[in-house]
C-alpha positions in Angstrom: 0.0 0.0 0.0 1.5 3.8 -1.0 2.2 5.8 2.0 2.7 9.8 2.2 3.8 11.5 5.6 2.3 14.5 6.8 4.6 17.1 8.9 2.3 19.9 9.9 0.3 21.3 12.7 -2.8 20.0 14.9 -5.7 21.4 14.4 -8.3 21.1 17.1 -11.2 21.6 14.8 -10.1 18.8 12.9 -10.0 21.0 9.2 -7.1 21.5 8.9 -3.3 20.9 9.4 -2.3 16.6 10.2 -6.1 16.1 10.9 -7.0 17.0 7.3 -4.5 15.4 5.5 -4.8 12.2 6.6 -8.3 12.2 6.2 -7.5 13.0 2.6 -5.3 10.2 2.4 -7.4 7.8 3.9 -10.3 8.9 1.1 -7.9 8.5 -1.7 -6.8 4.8 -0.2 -3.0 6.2 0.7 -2.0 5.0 4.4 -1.1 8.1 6.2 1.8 8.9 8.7 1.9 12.1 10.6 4.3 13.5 12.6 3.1 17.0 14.8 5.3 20.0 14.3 3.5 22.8 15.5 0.0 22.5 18.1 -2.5 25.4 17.6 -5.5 27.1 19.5 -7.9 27.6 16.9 -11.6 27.5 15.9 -13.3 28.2 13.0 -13.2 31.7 13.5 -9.6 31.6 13.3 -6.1 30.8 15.1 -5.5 32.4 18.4 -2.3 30.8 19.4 0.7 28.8 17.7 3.2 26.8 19.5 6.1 25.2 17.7 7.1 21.6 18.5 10.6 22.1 20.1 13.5 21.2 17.1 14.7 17.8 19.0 11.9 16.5 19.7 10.2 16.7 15.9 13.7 15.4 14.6 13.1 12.8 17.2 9.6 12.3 15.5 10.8 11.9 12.4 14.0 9.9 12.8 12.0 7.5 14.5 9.6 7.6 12.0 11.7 7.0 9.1 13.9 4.5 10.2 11.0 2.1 10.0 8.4 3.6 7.6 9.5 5.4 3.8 6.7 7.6 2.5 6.2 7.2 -1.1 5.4 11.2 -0.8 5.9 13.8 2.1 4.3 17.1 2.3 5.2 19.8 5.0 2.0 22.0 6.2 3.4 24.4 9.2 6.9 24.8 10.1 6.8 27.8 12.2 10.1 28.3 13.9 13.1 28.5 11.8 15.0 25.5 13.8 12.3 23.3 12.6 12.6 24.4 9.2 16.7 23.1 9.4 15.5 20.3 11.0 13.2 19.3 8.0 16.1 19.9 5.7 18.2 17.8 7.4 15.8 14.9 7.3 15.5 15.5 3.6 18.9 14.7 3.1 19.5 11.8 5.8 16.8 10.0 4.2 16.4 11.5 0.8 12.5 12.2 0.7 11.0 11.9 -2.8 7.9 13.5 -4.2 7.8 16.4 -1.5 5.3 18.6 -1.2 5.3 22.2 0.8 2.4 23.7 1.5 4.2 27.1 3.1 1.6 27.9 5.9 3.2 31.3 7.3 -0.4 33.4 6.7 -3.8 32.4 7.9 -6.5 33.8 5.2 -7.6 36.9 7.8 -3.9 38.0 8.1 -2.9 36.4 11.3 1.3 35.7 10.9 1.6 31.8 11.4 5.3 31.4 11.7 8.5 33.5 13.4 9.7 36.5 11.4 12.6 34.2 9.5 10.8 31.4 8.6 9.6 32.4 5.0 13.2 32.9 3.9 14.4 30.1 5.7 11.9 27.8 3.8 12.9 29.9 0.4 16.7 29.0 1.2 16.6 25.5 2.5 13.5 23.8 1.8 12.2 24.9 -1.9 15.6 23.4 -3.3 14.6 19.9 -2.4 10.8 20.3 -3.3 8.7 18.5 -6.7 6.2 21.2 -5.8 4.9 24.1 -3.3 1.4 25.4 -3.1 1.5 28.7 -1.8 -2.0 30.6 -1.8 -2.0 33.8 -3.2 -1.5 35.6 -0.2 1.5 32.8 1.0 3.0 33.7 -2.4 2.4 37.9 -1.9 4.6 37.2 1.4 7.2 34.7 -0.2 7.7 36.9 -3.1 6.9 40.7 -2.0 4.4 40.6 -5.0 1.2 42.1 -4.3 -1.3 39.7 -6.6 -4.7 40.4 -7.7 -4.8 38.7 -11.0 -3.5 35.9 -13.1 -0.1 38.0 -14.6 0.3 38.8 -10.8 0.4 34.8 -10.1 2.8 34.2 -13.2 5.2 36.6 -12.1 4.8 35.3 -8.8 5.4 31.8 -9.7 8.6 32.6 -11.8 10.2 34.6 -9.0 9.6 31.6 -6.7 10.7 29.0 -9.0 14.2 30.8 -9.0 14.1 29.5 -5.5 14.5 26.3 -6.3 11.3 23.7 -6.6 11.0 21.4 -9.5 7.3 23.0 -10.0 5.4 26.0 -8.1 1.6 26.1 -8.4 -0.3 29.3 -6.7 -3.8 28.2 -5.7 -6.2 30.9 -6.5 -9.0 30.6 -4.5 -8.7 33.7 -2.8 -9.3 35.9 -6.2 -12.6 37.4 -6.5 -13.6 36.5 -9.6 -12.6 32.9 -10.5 -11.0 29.8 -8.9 -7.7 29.8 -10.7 -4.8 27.8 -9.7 -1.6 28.5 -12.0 1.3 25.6 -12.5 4.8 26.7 -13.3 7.5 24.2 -14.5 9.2 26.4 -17.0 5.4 26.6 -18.8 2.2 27.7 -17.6 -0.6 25.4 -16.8 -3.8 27.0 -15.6 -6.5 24.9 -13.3 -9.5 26.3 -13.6 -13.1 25.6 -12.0 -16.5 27.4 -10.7 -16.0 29.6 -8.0 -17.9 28.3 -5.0 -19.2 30.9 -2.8 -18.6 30.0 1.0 -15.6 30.3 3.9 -14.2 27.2 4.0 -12.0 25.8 7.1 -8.2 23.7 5.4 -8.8 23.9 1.6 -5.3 24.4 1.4 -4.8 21.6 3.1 -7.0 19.2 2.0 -5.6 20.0 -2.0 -1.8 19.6 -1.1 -2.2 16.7 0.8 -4.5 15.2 -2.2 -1.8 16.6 -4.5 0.7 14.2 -2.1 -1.4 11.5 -2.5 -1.6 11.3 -6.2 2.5 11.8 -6.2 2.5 8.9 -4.1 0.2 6.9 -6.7 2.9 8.0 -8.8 1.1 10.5 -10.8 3.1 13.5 -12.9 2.8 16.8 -11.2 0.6 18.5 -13.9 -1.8 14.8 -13.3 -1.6 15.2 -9.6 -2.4 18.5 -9.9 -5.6 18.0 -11.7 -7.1 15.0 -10.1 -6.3 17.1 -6.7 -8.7 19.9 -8.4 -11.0 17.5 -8.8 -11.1 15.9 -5.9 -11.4 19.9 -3.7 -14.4 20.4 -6.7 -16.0 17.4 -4.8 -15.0 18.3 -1.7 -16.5 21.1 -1.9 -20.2 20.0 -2.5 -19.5 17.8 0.8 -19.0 20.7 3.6 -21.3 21.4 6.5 -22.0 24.1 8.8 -20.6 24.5 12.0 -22.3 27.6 12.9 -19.4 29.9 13.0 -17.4 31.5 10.7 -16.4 28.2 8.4 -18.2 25.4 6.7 -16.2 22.0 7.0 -15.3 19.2 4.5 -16.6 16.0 5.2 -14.3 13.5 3.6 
């Protein structure tokens, strides 16, 4: 059975961060393996508190982990202290992690800064070198790349200047735009994802479409495959949310 490791944050709401993504792997029939680098106090009104996982003890995590388990894909959610940032690079090398996936959480959706002040150049430097792809949002990318975006020639400039950083492919998900879902996939070309905007605040969409990106890497799909059938699958997830009575609507997978 494929297997894809998760290395992100706990969300207590269960939307979002390791809770989302292995519920997206179990759907899509990959065995999932998590290890906790940040714990969070959030609803779905928003994140009130982050706490990082100390450095040794999510290098102990992992090495532990790994010594015993290989993930057919990895994908990184929050890293939020630049320590664990060198510890994931270090892992990458030790036990040279294929198809990896970064999901660059440093910006909730209302503004709220997710990671320490270094940690988006820190990821830039020693992370994106060693990536097959990163899914910034359009605001992750604004902050990665000092690019204010509002359209699509925004997100293309956007993607080049990130994929001079390093990763093999950079696609900017473009949910946030007002007037269409538009993802963009750079890999030296332009590939554009697009699909009906769906009206709604969603709770872990970026979460839920990199980890199902992951899993399709893990089948052993192409980028630009993985990419789609992980469109598809948020399209679906989509019409499967329910109302918490706050701010969000959650998937049910």
């Amino acid at each position: 059975m494929k297997k894809a490791l998760t290395v992100a944050g706990f969300d207590p709401t269960g939307g979002a961060g390791i809770q989302a993504d292995l519920k997206v792997f179990h759907a899509l029939g990959i065995y999932g393996l998590s290890v906790v680098s940040a714990l969070t106090a959030q609803n779905t009104e928003g994140v009130k508190a982050v706490m990082p996982v100390p450095d040794r003890f999510l290098k102990k995590q992992l090495a532990v982990l790994l010594s015993d388990l290989v993930p057919d894909a990895t994908k990184t959610g929050m890293l939020c202290s630049e320590s664990n940032v060198e510890v994931f690079e270090d892992i990458i090398k030790k036990h040279s992690l294929k198809n990896i996936v970064v999901d660059p959480v440093i910006v909730s959706s209302s503004g709220k800064k997710l990671a320490e002040k270094n940690v988006p150049a820190a990821i830039r430097k020693k992370i994106f070198p060693f990536c097959t792809v990163i899914t910034p949002n359009i605001h992750e990318a604004s902050v990665l790349t000092g690019i204010d975006i509002k359209n699509r020639a925004d997100m293309e400039r956007a993607a080049v200047c990130l994929k001079d950083f390093g990763p093999e492919n950079v696609l900017i998900t473009g949910g946030h735009l007002e007037d269409a879902a538009l993802d963009v996939l750079y890999d030296g070309r332009f590939h554009y994802l697009k699909s009906r905007k769906v009206s709604g605040e969603y709770h872990g969409t970026g979460c839920t479409f990199s980890a199902a990106l992951t899993a399709f890497l893990a089948k052993g799909y192409s980028v630009p495959d993985a990419s789609k059938e992980a469109k598809k699958f948020m399209n679906r997830a989509l019409r499967k949310t329910f109302d918490t009575g706050g701010k969000m609507r959650l998937f049910k997978l």
